[in-house]
N, C-alpha and C positions, 0 to 999 in steps of 0.2 A: 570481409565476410559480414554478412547482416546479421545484427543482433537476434537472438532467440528470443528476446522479447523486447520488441520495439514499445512496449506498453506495459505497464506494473502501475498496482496503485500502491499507495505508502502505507508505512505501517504509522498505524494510531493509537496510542494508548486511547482505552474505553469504549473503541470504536470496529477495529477488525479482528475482532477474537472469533474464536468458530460459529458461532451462530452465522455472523455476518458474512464470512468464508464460506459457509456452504450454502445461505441464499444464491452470493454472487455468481456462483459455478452453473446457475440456472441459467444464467445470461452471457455468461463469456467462460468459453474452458481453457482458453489461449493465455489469457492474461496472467503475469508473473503477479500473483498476491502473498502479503507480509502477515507473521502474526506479529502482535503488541509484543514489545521489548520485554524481555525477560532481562532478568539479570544474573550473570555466571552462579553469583550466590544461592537465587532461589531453585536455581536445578542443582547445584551441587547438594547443596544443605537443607534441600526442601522437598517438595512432593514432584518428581520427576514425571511420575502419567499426566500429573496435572497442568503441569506445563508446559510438556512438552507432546503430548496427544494430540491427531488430530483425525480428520475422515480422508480416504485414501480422494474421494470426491475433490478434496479441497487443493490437491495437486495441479499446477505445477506450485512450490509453496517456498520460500523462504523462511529462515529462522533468525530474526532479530535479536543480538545480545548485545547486553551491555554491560563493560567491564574494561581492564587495563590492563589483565595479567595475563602474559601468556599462556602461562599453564593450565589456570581455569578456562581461558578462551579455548583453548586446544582440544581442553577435556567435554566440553558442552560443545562442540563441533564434532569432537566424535561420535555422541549422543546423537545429537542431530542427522546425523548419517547413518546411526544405526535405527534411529526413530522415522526415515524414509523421509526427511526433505531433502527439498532440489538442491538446497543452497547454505550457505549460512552466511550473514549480513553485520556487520560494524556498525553500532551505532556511533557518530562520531557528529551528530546535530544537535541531538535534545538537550536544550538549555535550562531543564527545571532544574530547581535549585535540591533536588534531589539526587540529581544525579551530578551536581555538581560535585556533593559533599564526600560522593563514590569517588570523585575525579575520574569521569570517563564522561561519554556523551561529548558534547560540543566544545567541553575545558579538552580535550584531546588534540582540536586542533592546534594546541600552543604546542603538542609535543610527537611530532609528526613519528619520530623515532622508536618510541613507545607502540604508535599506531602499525607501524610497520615489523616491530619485532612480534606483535600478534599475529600480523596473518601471517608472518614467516612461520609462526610452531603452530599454527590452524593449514594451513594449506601441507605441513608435514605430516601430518595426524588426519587427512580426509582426502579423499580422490573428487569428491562436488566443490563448486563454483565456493569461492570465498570473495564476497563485495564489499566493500565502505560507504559507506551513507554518512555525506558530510557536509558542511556548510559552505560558503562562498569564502567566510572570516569568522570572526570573534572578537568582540570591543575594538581595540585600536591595530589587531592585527588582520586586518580586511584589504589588502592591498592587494590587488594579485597577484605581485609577486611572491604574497604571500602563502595563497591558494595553490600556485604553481609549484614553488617549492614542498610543501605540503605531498601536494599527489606526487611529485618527480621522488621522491624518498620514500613514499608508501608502493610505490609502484614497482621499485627495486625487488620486491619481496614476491611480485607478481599476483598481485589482487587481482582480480576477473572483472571487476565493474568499478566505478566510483559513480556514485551518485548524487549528485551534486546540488544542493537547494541555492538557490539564486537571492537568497538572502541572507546578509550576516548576524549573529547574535550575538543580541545584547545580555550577555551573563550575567549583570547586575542591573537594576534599573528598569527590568521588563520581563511581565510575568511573559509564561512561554506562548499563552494565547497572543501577547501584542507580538509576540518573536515571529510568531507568522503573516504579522500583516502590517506592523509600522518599519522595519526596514525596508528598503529601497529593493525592489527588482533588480537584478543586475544580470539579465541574461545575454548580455554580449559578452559578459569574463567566460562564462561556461563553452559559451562557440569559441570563442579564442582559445580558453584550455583544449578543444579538440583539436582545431590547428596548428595548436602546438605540441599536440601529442597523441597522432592520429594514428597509432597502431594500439591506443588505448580505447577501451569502450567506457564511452561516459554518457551517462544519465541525465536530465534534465527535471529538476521538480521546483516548485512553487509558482503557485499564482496560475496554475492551466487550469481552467475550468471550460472548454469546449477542444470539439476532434480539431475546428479549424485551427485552433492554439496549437493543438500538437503537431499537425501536416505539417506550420509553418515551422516548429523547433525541429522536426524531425529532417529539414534540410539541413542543421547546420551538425545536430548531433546523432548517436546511434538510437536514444529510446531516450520517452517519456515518460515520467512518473506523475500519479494524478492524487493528491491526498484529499481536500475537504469535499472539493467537485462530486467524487466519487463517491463521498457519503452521504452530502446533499442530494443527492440525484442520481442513484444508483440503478436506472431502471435506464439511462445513458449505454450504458456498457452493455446491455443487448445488441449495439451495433459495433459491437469494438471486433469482434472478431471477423466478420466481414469485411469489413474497414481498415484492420490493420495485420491482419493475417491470409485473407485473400477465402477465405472459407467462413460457413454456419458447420458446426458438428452436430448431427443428430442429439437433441435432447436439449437444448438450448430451446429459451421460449419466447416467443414473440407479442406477447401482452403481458399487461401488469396484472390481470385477472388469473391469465397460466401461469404466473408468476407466484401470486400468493394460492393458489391451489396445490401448485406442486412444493410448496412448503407444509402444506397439511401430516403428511404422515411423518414428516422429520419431525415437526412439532408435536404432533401426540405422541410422538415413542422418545423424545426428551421429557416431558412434561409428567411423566412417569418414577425419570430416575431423577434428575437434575434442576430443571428451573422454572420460574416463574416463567407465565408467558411475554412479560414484559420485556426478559434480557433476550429475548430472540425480535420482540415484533419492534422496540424502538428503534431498530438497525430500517424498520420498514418505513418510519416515520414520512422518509421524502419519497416515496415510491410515486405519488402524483405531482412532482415539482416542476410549477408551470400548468397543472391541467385544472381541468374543472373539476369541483368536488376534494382539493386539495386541506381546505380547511376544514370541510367537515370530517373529513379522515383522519387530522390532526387531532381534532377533539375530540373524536369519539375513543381513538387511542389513548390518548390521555385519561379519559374520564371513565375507561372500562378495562384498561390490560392491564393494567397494575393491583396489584394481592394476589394473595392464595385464590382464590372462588374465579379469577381468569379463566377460561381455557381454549378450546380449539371454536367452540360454539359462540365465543365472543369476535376472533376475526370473522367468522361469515358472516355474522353479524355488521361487522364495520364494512365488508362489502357491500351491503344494501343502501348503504349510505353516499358510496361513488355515485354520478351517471355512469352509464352505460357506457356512451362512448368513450371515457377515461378509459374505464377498465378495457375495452376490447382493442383499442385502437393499436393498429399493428406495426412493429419498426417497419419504416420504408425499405422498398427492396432492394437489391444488393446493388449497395454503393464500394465503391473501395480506394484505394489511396495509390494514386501512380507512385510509381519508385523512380520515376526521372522527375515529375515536377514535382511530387509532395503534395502534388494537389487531390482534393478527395472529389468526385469525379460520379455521378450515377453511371451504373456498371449496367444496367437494363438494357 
């Protein structure tokens, strides 16, 4: 059976929290999207709407947690389920030394056992998809038999996804920005893990930064996950649903101009109760990546959306500073991705 989402972008701390979640849903309503890891702690012991709220828009939605204990994993999955997400997701990658100190995050994959007695009391406690989001390895346990072992005992429990970063982490010795880009790609362990465990749905992430990257992973695995790509270059994924869903749904927009217009009235009726205009518009920052007028859109965000005295009157403002044809030029027409070669293919 083909995965329901052959495409999901990652979850980022700093990076996909709702602002950026419901720009995105202008350009793809198909794609499975993350919020920023929370952790068992801050919803049990903390402001529950706050972090666990979102717009019904920002659906289909996963719930990132991070933690090691059944019980609180259980109890924030049931939340999660009563709070209307699709899903709820395992952190078992992030190697900051934050969450090391929690022992969960990426120190988890030394204790595969642990990782597994949580979705066993999360998938008793909730009727929605319960996933794992994990690394290739961890220091010297990067072997794949290591990896394998890992998912063969997590799987036991009946996880719905493993998603798998093709990179291992360095827990000591490497802040977590270098953890996503000085270890080694390793995307032959992850196809091997699906051949060798092909009634499994597994995920594919790090280092994809184009659709033609994903066609070619999407022969060997069920779905692709896209983290930095997706925030550099967010105006990308206008074509993801055409491409990897076989449809446009009405409301979806086709320029970066209808793009930041139809952000207008989100922006003025937040900018009332909640934020600056900065924590919604530097999600917009790459909205020109690659086009003309890129840097002056850079600077003028920079040097006008940040404070109080921001508002709605300042991005029109940074509009006039695109050309024209940036702003209007429209995704290509429907192209889409054969399901026997994976090749993407103009569909006109």
């Amino acid at each position: 059976m083909p995965a329901p989402y052959p495409i999901s972008i990652a979850p980022m701390m700093d990076c996909t929290d709702r602002h950026y979640r419901y720009m995105m849903r202008f350009l793809t309503r198909k794609t499975l999207l993350y919020t920023e890891m929370v952790t068992t702690g801050a919803i049990l012991f903390g402001d529950k709407n706050r972090h666990l709220d979102f717009s019904s828009e920002e659906l289909p939605l996963s719930l990132q947690l991070g933690g090691d204990d059944p019980v609180a994993m259980a109890e924030c999955a049931r939340l999660g389920q009563k709070w209307g997400y699709t899903e709820v997701n395992i952190n078992v990658g992030c190697p900051s030394d934050r969450v090391q100190n929690g022992c969960f995050g990426a120190s988890l994959m030394a204790r595969p056992e642990q990782v597994a007695a949580c979705v066993e009391a999360m998938k008793s406690a909730v009727d929605i998809p319960v996933t794992v989001k994990h690394r290739i390895g961890i220091d010297d346990l990067d072997r794949y038999q290591d990896m394998a072992n890992f998912v063969s005992i997590v799987s036991q429990t009946g996880a719905d996804r493993f998603s798998v970063h093709a990179r291992k982490a360095w827990l000591q010795g490497l802040s977590p920005k270098q953890n996503r880009n000085v270890p080694p790609l390793r995307y032959h362990d992850i196809y091997r893990l699906k051949s060798e465990f092909p009634d499994l749905e597994i995920e594919i992430n790090g280092g994809v930064r184009t659709w033609e990257d994903s066609a070619e992973h999407l022969k060997h695995v069920d779905a692709v996950m896209i983290g930095r790509a997706a925030y550099d270059d967010p105006f990308m994924f206008a074509a993801a649903d055409e491409l990897f869903f076989g449809q446009t749904v009405d409301g979806t927009v086709r320029t970066r101009r209808e793009l930041i217009e139809a952000m207008f009235p989100y922006i003025e009726k937040t900018l009332t109760t909640d934020a600056w205009l900065s924590r919604i518009t530097r999600h917009m920052h790459g909205l020109f990546s690659g086009m003309r007028g890129t840097k002056a859109w850079k600077r003028f965000m920079a040097e006008n959306s940040y404070g109080p005295d921001a508002n709605l009157d300042t991005l029109k403002r940074a509009i006039e500073v695109v050309p024209a044809d940036s702003l209007d030029q429209a995704v290509p027409g429907k192209r889409l991705l054969c399901p026997e070669t994976g090749i993407i293919h103009d569909g006109r």
